[in-house]
C-alpha positions in Angstrom: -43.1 -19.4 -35.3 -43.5 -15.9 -33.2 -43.3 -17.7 -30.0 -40.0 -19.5 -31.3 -38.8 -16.0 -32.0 -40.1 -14.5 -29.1 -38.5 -17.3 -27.0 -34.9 -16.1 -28.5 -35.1 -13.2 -28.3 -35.8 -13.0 -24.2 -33.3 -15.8 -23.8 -30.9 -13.0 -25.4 -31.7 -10.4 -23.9 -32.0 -11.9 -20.9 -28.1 -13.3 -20.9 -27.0 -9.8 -21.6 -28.7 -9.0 -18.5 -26.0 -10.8 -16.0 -23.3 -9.4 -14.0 -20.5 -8.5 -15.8 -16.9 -8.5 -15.5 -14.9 -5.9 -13.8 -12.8 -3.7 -16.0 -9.6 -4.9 -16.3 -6.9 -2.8 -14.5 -3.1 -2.4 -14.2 -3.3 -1.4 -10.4 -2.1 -4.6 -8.8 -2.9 -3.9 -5.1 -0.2 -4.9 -2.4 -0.8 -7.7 -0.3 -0.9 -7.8 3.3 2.2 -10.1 3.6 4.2 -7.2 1.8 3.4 -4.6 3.9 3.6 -7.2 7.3 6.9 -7.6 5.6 7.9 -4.0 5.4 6.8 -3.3 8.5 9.2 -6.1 10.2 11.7 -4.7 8.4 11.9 -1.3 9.7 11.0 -2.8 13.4 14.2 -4.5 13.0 16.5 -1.4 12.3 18.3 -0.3 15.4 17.9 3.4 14.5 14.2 3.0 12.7 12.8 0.4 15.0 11.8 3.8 17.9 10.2 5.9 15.5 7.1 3.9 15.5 6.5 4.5 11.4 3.0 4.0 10.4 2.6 1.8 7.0 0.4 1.1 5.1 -0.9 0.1 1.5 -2.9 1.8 -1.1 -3.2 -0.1 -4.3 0.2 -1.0 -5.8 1.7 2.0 -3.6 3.7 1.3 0.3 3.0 4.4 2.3 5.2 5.2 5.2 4.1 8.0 8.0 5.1 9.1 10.8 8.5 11.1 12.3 11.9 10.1 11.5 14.9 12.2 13.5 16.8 12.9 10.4 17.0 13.0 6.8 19.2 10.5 6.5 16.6 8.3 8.8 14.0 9.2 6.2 16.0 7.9 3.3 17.1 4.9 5.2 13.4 3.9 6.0 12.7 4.1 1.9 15.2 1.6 1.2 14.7 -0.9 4.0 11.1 -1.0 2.8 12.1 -1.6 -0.9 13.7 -4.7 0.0 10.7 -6.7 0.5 10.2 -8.8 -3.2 7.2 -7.2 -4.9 7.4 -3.5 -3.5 8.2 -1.3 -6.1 6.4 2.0 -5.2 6.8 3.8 -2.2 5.1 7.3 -0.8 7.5 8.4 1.8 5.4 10.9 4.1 7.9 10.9 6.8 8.6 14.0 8.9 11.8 14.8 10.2 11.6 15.7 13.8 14.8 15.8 15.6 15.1 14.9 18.8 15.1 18.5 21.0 18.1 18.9 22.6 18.0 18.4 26.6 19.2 21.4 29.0 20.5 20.1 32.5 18.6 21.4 34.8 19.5 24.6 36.5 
């Protein structure tokens, strides 16, 4: 009769022991498609395509880098990358640089 009990109780103990579940979360990470996507997207904008903007993903948030010639540019790149389905949050860490204006020669 103690062995029977014994034998339970390890058996219990023993499948509380396993792995366990991950916590669940309501970060739902971008995938790779999306930001492929986005990225397409700003290479096809004539006045985006030169500024070479780094993207990238972290968790359920897109985020753009890089140098932009003007504001305008800046805002433009948000809302060509919010057009891909499924991209809701975006970190816009863009820096405006504008183009340095070119002296002729003397």
């Amino acid at each position: 009769m103690k062995r029977a009990i014994l034998a339970l109780l390890a058996a219990a103990v023993v499948g509380c022991s396993g792995p366990s579940e991950p916590p669940p979360t309501s970060i739902k990470p971008l995938d790779n498609a999306k930001v492929v996507a986005a990225r397409l997207n700003l290479q096809q904008d004539a006045e985006l395509a030169p500024c070479n903007i780094q993207v990238s993903a972290e968790n359920e948030l897109l985020v753009m880098k890089g140098g932009v010639p003007s504001e305008a540019a800046k805002k433009r790149a948000e809302t060509v990358v919010r057009k891909v389905e499924g991209i809701e949050h975006v970190a816009n860490h863009l820096v405006v640089q504008p183009e340095t204006a070119q002296t002729p020669d003397l």
